[in-house]
C-alpha positions in Angstrom: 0.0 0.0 0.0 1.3 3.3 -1.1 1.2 5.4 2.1 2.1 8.5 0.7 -0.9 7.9 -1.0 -3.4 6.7 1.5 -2.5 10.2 3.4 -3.2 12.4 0.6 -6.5 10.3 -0.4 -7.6 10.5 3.8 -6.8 14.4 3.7 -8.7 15.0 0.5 -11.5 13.2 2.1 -11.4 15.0 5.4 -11.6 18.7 3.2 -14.1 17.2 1.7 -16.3 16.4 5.1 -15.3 20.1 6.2 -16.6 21.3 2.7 -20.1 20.2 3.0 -20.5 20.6 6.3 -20.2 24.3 5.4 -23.2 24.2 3.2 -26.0 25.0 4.9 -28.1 25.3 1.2 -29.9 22.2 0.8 -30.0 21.9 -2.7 -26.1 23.3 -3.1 -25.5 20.3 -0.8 -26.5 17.8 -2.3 -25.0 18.6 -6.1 -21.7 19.3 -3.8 -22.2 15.9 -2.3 -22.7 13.9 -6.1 -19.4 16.2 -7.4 -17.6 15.2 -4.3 -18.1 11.8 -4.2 -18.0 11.4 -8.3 -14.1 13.5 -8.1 -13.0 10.8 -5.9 -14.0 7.6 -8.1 -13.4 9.7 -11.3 -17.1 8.9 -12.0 -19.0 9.8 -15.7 -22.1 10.9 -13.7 -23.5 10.9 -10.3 -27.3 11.0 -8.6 -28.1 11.3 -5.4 -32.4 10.1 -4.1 -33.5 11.8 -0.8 -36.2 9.5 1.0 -39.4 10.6 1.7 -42.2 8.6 3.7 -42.6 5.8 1.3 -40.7 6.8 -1.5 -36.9 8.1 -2.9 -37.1 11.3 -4.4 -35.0 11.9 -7.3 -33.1 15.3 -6.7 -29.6 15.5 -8.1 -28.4 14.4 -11.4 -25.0 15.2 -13.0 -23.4 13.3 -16.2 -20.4 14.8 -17.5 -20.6 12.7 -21.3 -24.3 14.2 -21.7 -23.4 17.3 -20.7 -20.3 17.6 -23.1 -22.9 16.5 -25.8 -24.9 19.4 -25.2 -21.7 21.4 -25.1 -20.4 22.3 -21.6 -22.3 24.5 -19.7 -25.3 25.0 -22.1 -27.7 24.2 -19.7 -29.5 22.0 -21.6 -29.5 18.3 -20.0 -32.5 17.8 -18.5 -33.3 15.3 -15.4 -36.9 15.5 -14.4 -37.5 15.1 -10.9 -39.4 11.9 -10.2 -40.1 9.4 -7.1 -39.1 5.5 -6.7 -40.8 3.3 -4.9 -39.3 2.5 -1.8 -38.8 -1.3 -2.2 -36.1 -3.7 -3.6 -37.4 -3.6 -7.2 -34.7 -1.1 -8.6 -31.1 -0.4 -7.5 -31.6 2.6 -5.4 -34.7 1.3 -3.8 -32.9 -2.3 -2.4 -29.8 -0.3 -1.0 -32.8 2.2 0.9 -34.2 -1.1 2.2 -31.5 -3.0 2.9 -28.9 0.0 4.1 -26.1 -2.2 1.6 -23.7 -0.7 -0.3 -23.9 -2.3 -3.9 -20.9 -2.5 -6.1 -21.6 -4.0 -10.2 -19.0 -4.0 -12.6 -21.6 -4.3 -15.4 -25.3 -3.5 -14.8 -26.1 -4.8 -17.6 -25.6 -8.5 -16.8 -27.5 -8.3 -13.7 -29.3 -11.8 -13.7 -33.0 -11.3 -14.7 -34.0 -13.4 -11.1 -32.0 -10.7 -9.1 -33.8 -8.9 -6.3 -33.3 -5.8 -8.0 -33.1 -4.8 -11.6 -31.2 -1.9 -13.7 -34.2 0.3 -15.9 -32.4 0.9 -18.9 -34.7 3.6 -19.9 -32.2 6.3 -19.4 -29.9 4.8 -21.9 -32.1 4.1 -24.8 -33.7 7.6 -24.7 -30.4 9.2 -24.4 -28.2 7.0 -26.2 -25.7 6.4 -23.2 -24.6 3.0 -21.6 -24.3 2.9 -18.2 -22.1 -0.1 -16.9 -20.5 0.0 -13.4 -21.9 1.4 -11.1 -21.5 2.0 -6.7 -24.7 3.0 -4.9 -24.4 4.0 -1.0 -27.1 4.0 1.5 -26.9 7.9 3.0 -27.7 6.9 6.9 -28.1 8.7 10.1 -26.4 8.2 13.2 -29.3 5.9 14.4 -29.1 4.1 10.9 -32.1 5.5 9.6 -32.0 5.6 5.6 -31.9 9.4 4.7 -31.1 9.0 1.0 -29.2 7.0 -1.7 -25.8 8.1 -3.6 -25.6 6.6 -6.9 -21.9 6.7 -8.9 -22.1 5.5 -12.0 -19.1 4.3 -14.8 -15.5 4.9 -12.8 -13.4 6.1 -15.6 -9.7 5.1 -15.9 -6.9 7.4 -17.6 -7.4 6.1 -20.8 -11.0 7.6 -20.9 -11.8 3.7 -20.7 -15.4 2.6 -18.4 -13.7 0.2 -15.6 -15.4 -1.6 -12.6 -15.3 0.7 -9.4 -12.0 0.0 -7.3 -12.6 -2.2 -3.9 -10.1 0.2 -2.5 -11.5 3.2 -3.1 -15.1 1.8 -1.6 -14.4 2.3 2.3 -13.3 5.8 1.4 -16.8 6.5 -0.6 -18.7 5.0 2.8 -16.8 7.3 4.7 -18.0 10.3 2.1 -21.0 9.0 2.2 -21.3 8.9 6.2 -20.0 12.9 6.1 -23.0 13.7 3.6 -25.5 12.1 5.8 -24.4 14.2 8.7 -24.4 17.5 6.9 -27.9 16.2 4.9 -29.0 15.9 8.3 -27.5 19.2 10.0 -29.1 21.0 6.8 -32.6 19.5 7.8 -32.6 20.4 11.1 -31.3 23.5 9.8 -34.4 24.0 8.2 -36.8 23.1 10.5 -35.2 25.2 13.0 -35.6 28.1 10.6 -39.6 27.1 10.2 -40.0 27.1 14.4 -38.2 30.3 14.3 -40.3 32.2 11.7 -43.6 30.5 13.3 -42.3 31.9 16.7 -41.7 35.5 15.0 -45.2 35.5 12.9 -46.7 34.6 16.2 -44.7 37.0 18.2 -45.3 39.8 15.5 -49.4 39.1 15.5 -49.3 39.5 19.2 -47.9 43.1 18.3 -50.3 44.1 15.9 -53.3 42.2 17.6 -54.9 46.5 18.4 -54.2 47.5 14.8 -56.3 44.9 13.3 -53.4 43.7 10.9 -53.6 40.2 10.9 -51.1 37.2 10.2 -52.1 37.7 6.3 -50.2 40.9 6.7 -47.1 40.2 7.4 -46.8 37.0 4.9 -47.2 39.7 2.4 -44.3 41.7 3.7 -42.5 38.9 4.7 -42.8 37.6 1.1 -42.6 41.1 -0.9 -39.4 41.8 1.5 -37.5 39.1 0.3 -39.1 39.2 -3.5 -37.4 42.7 -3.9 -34.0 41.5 -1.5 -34.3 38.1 -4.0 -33.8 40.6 -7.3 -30.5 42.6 -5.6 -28.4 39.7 -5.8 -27.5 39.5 -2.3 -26.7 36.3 -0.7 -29.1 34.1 0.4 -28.6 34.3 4.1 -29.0 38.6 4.0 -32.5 37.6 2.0 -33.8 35.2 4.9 -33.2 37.7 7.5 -34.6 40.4 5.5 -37.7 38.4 5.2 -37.6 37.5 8.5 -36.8 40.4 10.1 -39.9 41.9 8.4 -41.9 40.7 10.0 -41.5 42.6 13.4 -41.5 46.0 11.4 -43.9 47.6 13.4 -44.0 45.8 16.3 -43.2 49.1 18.2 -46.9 50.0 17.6 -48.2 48.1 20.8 -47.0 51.2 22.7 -48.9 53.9 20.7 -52.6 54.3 22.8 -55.6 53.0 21.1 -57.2 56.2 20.1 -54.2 57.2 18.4 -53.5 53.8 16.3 -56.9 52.7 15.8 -59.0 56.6 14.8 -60.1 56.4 11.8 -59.8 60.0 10.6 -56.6 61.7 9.7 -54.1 62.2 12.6 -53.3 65.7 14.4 -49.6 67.3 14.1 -49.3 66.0 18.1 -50.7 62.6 17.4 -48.8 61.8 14.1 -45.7 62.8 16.3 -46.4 60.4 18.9 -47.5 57.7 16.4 -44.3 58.2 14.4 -42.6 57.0 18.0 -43.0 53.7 17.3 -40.4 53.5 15.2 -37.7 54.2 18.2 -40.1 51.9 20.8 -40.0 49.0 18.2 -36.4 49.5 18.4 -36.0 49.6 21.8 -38.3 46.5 22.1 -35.9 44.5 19.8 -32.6 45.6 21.9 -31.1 42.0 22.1 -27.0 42.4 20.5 -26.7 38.7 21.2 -29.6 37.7 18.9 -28.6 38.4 15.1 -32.4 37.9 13.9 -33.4 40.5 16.8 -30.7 42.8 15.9 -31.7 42.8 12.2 -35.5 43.3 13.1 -34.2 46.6 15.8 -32.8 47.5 12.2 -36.1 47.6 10.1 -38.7 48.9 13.0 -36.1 51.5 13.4 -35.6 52.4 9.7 -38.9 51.4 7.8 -39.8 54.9 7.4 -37.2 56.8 6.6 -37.2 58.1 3.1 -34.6 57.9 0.6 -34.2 62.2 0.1 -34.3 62.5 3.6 -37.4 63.7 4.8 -38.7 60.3 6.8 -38.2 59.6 10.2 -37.2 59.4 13.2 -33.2 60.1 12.5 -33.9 61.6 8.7 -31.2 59.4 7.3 -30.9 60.2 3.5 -29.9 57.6 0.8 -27.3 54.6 1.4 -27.3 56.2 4.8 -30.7 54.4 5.4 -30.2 50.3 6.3 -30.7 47.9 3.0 -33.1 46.2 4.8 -34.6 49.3 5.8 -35.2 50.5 2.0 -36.3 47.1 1.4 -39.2 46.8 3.7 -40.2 50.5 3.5 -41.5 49.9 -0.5 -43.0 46.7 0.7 -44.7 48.3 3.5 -46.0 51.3 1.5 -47.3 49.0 -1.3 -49.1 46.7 1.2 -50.8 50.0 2.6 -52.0 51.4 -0.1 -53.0 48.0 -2.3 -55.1 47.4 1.3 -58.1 48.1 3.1 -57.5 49.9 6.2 -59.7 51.6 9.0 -58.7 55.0 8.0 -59.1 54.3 4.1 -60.3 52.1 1.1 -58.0 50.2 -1.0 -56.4 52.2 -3.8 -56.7 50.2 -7.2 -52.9 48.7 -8.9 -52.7 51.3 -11.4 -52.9 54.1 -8.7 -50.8 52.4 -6.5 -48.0 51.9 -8.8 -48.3 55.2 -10.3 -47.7 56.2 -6.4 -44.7 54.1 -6.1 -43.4 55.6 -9.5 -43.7 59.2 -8.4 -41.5 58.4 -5.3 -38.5 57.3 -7.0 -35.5 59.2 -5.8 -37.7 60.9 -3.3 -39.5 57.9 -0.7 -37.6 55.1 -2.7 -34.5 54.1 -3.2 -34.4 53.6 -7.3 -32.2 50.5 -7.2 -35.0 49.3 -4.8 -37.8 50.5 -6.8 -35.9 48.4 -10.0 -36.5 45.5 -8.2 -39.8 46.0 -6.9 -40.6 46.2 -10.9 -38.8 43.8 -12.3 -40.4 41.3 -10.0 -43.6 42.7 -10.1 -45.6 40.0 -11.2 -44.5 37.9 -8.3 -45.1 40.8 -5.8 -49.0 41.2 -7.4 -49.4 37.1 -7.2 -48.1 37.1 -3.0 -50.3 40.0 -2.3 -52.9 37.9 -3.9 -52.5 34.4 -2.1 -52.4 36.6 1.6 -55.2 39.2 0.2 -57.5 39.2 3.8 
């Protein structure tokens, strides 16, 4: 055994566990899991099956020969996402049951009386021949089946299809043992993310309970928030707490008194001062440095109103001056307010409203904000319409 070697194939393998367990992206994890796993075997193509309750789902395909038939990079190979049966009929489906790794040097000669069978559908339509082929059970700590890794035709230097190495299969288990814990961390990643935006929607409710806003409310600014952050190219982490910071915009209002929040006429000079305090309250309310969400949300109640020329409040800030998320949230804010009913006035019909929006630009809007807002308008309009109260 070639120790030199065996130390630079272990290191390569433990970059790789420290690689995806970086990726918090669900989707970017598991195409970084196939490439990963289909560098190390010098593998033609790659697909990875997620399980769901009775079923594999089909998520992540990648096939280097198709893709250089298409030419590389076009775009144009095409998996469609479909669902397996979760049984010991195909490949996939017996190492989901069984939790074996499977190793076949030619797929093709897989006896007809086999407990599981190659579907050669793939290769006819498309003209390719798969032949060996690895496929991994992805498991949990607990040895629950989260999903299958499938490596497929292990290609030599010659360019030549050859049967996967023996020595290179405890090394692709290992892989496969690191994607299962970052599949895993992703998940709960997720689902701590969905508790945490219940708890905020909930929290932000509670807030608005004496303005009669309801939940619908804030999905539309939640949603409209991170349509227009989606558009600005900003990473996808600075969008989610956008969104999610949204939704405790005004939560600074439960200090205003009722009369004040809740009359239906126009406001005095006196009360429109003491309503425009909520702004600094919410803020206030939000004071938490050792909560990043919380800080983010002190941002927007603080800076929802300020206007882009200066003239907003409660600090005046003018232009770049004024929080990203703070421009953000103000367009979505004033959109949602004048597209709705609310105690104090009728709905004002699309065409008005965005002729509103138009005649702010430079002045109330940012205009790189107000770019966005447009360019995604159709998806603003249709989010607005699945939370209409």
């Amino acid at each position: 055994m070639d120790l030199k070697l065996l130390e630079k194939e272990f290191f390569e393998l433990v970059n790789i566990g420290i690689a995806l367990t970086s990726e918090h992206e669900i989707d970017k994890l598991l195409e970084k899991i196939v490439t990963e796993a289909r560098k190390f075997t010098s593998s033609d193509a790659g697909s990875l099956y997620i399980k769901e309750v009775e079923s594999l789902r089909f998520m992540v395909a990648q096939n280097d020969t198709m893709d250089k038939r298409l030419g590389a990079g076009s775009g144009k190979t095409s998996f469609r996402p479909f669902s397996l049966p979760l049984n010991k009929k195909s490949l996939a489906g017996y190492v989901a049951v069984t939790g074996k790794t499977l190793k076949i040097d030619d797929v093709y000669l897989i006896p007809p009386d086999s407990e599981y069978l190659f579907n050669r559908d793939f290769d006819i339509r498309n003209n390719y021949r798969t032949k060996s082929m690895l496929i991994l059970p992805l498991l949990d700590a607990d040895e629950e089946i989260l999903g299958v890794l499938q490596l497929i035709n292990s290609i030599n230097a010659e360019g030549e299809v050859i049967p996967f190495d023996d020595y290179y299969v405890k090394f692709v288990q290992c892989l496969a043992s690191q994607a299962s814990v970052a599949i895993k961390n992703a998940h709960l990643a997720i689902e701590l993310k969905k508790a945490h935006l219940n708890t905020l929607m909930h929290l932000s409710v509670a807030g608005e309970y004496k303005d009669n806003e309801t939940g619908r409310h804030l999905k539309r600014i939640f949603s409209i928030s991170g349509i227009i952050a989606a558009n600005l190219n900003i990473q996808t982490d600075a969008v989610d707490l956008i969104k999610y910071s949204s939704l405790m915009h005004d939560i600074g209002k439960i200090s205003i008194p009722d009369a004040i929040l809740l009359k239906p006429g126009k406001l005095t000079p006196e009360e429109r001062k003491i309503m425009e305090q909520h702004t600094i309250k919410g803020a206030e309310i939000l004071n938490d440095p050792t909560s990043p969400i919380l800080t983010a949300a002190q941002i927007v109640a603080l800076n929802h109103h300020e206007k882009f020329d200066g003239t907003g409040y409660p600090n005046k800030l003018k232009g770049k001056d004024i929080p990203l998320s703070g421009r953000i949230v103000a367009l979505a804010d004033v959109f949602d307010a004048l597209i709705s009913k609310r105690c104090y006035k009728a709905a004002y019909p699309i065409d008005e409203v965005l002729k509103i929006i138009k005649e702010e630009n430079n002045k109330h809007f940012d205009p790189e904000i107000e770019n966005s807002f447009f360019k995604s308008l159709e998806h603003i309009i249709d989010a607005y319409e699945k939370n209409k109260d």
